[in-house]
N, C-alpha and C positions, 0 to 999 in steps of 0.2 A: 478729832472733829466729829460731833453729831448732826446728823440733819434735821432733829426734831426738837432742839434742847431752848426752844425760848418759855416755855412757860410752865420748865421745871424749875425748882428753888433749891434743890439738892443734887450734890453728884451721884450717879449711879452705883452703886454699892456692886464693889468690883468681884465679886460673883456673880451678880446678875449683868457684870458688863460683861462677862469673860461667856456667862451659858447665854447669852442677846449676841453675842460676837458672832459676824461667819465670813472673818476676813482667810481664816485658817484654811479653808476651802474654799469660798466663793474668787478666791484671787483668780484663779482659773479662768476666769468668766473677763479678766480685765480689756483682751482686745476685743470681746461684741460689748465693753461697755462703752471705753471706748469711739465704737464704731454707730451707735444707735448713738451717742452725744453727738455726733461731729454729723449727724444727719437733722438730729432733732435744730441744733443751732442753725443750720443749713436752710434747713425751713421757718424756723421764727425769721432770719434776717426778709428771705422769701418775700412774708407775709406785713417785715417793719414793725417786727416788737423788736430785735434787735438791728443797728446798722451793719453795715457791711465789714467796716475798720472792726465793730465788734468781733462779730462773727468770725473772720480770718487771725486774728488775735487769740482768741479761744480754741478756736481748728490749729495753729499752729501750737500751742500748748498744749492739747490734747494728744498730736502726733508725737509732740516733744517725752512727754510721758510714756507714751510706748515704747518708743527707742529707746531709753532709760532702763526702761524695766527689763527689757528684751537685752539688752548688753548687759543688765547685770550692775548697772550704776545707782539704780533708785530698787530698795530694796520694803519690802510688805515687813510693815511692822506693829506691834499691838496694839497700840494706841486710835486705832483709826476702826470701825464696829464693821464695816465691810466694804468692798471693793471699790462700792459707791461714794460713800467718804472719802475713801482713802484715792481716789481718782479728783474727786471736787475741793478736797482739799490741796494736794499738790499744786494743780490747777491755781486756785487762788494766792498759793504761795509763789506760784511763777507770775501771773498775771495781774494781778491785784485784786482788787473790786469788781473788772470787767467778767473776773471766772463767777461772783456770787451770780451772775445773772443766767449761767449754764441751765438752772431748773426753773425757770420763768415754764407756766404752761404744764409741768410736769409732775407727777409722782412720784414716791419710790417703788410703789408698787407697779406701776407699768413699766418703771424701769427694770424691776425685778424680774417682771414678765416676759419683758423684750428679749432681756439676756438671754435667761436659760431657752426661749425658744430660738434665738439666734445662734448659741451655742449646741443644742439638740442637732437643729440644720445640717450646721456643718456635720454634728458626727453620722446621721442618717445616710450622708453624702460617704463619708467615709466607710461606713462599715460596707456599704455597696459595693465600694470598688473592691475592697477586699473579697468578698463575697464571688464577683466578677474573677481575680484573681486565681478563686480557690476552684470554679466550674471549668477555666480554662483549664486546668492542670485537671480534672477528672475529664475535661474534654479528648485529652491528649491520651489518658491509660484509655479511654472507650475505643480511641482509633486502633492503637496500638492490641488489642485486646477481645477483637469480634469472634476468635475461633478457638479462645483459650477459654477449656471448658472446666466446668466447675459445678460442684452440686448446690442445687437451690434448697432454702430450708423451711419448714414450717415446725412450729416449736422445738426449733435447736434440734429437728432429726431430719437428716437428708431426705428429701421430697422427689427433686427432678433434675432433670440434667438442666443450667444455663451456660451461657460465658461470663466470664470477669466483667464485659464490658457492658453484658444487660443489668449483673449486679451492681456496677459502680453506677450505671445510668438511675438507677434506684435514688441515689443519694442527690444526683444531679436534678431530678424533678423536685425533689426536698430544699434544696438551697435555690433553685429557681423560685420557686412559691416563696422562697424568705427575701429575696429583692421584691419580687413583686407587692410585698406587704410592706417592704419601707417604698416602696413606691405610694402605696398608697395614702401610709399616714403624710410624706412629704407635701402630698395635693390638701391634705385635710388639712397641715398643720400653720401651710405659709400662708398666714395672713399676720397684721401687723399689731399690737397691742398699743404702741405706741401715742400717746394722744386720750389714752382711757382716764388717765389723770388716776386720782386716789379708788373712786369706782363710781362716778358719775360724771367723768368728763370734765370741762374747764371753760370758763367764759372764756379764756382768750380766743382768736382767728384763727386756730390752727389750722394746717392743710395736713391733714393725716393721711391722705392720698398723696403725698409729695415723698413724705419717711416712709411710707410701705415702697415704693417705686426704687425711692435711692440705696435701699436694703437688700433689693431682689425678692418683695415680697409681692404677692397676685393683689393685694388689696389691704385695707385698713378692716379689723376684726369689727363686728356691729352691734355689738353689747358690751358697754364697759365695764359692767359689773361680771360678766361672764370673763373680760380679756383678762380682768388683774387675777382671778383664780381658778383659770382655766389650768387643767394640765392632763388634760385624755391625750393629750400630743405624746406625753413622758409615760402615761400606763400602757397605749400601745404601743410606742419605742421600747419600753422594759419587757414587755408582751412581748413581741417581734426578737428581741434577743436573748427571753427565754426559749423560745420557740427553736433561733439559731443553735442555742447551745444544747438543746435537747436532739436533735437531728447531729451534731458533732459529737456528742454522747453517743449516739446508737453506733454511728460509723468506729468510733473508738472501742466499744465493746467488741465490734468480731474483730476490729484488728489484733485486738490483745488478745483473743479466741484464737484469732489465726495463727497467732506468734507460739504459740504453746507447740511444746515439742507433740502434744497428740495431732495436733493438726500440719504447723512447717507449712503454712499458704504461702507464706510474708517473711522476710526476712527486713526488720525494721535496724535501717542505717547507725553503724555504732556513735554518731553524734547524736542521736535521738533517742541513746539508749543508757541506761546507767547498769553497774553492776551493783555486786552486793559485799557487803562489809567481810562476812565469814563464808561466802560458800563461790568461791572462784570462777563455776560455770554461768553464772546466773549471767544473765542480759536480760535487763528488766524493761519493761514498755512505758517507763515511767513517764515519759511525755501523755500519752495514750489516756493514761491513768490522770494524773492531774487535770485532762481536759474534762474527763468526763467528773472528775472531783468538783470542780466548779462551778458545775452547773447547779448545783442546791444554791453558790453565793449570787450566781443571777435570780435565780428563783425568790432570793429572800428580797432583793431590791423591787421586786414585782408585787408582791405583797406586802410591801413596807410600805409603797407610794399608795397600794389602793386603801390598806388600814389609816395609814394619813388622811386620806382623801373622804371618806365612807360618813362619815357625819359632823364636815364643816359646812355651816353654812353661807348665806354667800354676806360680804362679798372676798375679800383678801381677809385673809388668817395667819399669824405668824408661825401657825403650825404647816406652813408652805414651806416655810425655811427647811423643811425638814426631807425635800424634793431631792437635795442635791448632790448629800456626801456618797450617798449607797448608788444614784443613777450617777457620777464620776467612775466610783468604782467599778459597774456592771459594763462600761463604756470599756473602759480599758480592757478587760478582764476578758470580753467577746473579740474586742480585735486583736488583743497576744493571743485569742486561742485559735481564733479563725487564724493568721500569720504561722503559727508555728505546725499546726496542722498542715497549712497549706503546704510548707518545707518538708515534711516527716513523710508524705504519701509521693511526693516531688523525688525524693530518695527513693523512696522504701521497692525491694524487688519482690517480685512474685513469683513462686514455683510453681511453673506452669504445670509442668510431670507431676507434680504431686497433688494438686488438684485435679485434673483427669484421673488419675488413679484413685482419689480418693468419691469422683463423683460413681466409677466405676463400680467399688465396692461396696457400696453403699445402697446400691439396687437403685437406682434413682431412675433406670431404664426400665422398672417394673410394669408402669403406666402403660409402657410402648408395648411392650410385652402384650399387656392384656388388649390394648387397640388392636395390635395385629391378630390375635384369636378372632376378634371384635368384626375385621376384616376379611376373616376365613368363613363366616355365618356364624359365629359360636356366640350365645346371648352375653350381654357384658357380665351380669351378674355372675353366670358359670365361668366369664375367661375371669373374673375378679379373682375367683377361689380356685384356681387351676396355678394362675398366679401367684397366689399366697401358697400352694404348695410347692413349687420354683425355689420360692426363698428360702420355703423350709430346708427342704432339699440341698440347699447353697451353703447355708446356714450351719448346717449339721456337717459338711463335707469343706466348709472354713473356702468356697470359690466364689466367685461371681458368676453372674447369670451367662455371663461372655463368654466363661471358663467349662460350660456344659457342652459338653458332647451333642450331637444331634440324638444317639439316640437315647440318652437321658431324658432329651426334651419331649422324645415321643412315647417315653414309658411312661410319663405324664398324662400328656396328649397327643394321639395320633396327627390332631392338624398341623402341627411344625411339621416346618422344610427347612431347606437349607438357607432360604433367605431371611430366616429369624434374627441370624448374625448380624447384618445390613440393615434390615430392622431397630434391629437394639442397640446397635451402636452409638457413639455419644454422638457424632455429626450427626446423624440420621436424625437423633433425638430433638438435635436442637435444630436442624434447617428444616424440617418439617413443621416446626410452631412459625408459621410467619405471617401471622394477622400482626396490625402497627401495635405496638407495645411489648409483644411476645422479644425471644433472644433471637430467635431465625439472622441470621445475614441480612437478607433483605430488607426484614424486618428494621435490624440494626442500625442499618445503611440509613435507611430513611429517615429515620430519629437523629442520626450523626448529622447527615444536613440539614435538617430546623435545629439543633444544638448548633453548628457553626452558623447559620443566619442569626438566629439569637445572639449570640455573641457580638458578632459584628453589626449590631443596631444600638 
């Protein structure tokens, strides 16, 4: 069945019905079609373009068809151009004549419209909790995690002493800021297209305020040439979950850093891990890997919708059609990775001792070093290069700055004492930074309870 086939003379030449077709993918979309019908009729009876006996006639056919589809009994086949047919038609085959009356008032392009943003909805709602999900379980290593210390990095070289839970806190403002941006597109996105008709609307009475309310939408959209080929809703959805899988990216790169026998942070869970065909020791990070592999295929459904979008003019384009297979894809692809992520760190254990020791070796108490000269009268610039001779020193003699003798430190410089140790120590290092955001304890502390308030709102 077509929607539009009265005042063609010929049948569609089944290449061009097969590349016009987008039942193949749009079936996805069958319960918000579905669901905007069984509101739209809702409203015509309403308003008395349809009766009531209609109306429940149709709403029961309608539901009758979901249940079918959803057990498996009424199955998507090729004959029907997309979900829209293939729903009005059913419909008419259970109902009779009373289902031709379902598009009184309507479009297919507002229908079109409806969908995929009714469809969007839901998943924006979705990827959230997920999201939510993945902050409790970095909520959980930051408690567990305030005095396990660890070196912080600036271009991949050990910089300064933190803890695991100031570093893991890192990722959790990262994934905070990615709710708060599907928060945002949800307020931009829920209004209702509904009623927009082809792209100038419809003489009939509608109440487009009646289908926005019984959808859960804030209101009816107020341009209808903007409703039917609106889609900044789906560029900043695709945006927003490039963004996610870029921030799951970064977090995946030092885990697979960390996982390397030169480092041994992490020991990632052997269901999260694969081996290798010929070389028996290997335990590969391949989950890790794959996450951050995927993130080019969200990136490409990002630039595929704005290249779609960049010079159609208005109003509806069948180059819309071309909205759906790659934002399907990008939808999926962000919640198995947010999911499986979220299991792999839910595992994965940390070497505490080897991060301390690794933050140790690495001079990352250098800093304190030169403050405490800093705190003795000695100008920083001179404690900077008193410092830098330290390392050297450490360097050449394969120890840590820990590992110095006192009077090492005073062949140097005379200003060391004995409380240089206490000093440079890694607590020292790290409860002494305690302005809000630094890793200090206190500091810590404070951030862990607006993280568990936030959570629990």
């Amino acid at each position: 069945m077509k929607l539009w086939g009265g005042r063609f003379t010929k049948e569609t030449n089944e290449l061009v019905h097969n590349f016009n077709a987008s039942l193949s993918f749009d079936q996805k979309l069958y319960k918000q079609d579905i669901e905007g019908s069984i509101a739209h009729v809702t409203m015509l009876a309403a308003v008395h373009i349809l009766t009531e006996e209609e109306r429940d006639k149709i709403v029961e056919g309608l539901k009758g068809i979901q249940t079918d589809i959803e057990n498996g009994t009424l199955k998507f086949t090729e004959e029907h151009e997309d979900i829209h047919s293939f729903v009005e038609a059913h419909l008419i085959e259970r109902i009779g004549d009373t289902g031709k009356k379902l598009h009184t008032g309507r479009s297919r392009n507002d229908q079109v419209a409806l969908d995929m943003k009714l469809y969007t909805r839901d998943e924006v709602i979705s990827v959230n909790e997920l999201l939510k999900e993945l902050l409790n379980e970095l909520h959980t290593i930051m408690k567990q995690n305030t005095e396990t210390y660890m070196p912080g990095f600036t271009h991949l070289q050990k910089a300064q002493p933190v803890t695991l839970a100031h570093h893991i806190g890192a990722y959790f403002e990262m994934f905070k800021r990615d709710r708060g941006r599907l928060h945002d597109i949800y307020e931009r996105m829920n209004y209702s297209p509904l009623g927009a008709g082809a792209l100038a609307g419809t003489t009939y009475p509608l109440d487009r305020e009646q289908t926005a309310s019984l959808m859960g939408f804030y209101g009816p959209s107020l341009n209808s040439m903007d409703s039917v080929s609106d889609r900044d809703y789906l560029i900043e959805f695709l945006s927003a979950l490039s963004t996610i899988m870029m921030h799951l990216s970064r977090f995946c790169e030092e885990i697979i850093v960390w996982n390397t026998n030169e480092y041994r942070f992490v020991e990632i869970d052997d269901s999260y891990s694969t081996g290798s065909s010929i070389m028996p020791q290997k335990k590969n990070p391949d989950i890790a890997e794959l996450i951050r592999g995927k993130t080019g295929r969200v990136y490409g459904a990002l630039i595929s919708i704005l290249t779609t979008m960049k010079g159609l003019p208005l109003a509806y384009n069948k180059d819309i059609q071309e909205d759906k297979e790659f934002t399907f894809d990008a939808i999926d692809t962000v919640k198995g990775c947010i999911s499986l992520f979220t299991s792999m760190i839910k595992t994965m254990k940390f070497r505490k001792n080897v991060m301390e020791a690794s933050a140790k070796n690495g001079f990352t108490n250098a800093t304190d070093a030169a403050d405490y000269l800093v705190n003795h009268g000695v100008p920083f610039r001179d404690a900077h290069g008193i410092v830098g001779q330290l390392v050297l020193f450490c360097i050449d003699k394969n120890i840590a700055l820990d590992d110095m003798s006192l009077e090492e430190f005073q062949a140097i410089s005379p200003v060391f004492q004995k409380d240089i140790y206490e000093a440079i120590s890694m607590k020292t290092c790290v409860d002494k930074r305690m302005t809000i955001g630094a890793p200090g304890p206190e500091a810590m502390r404070k951030v862990i309870e607006l993280n568990e308030k936030y959570l629990k709102e």
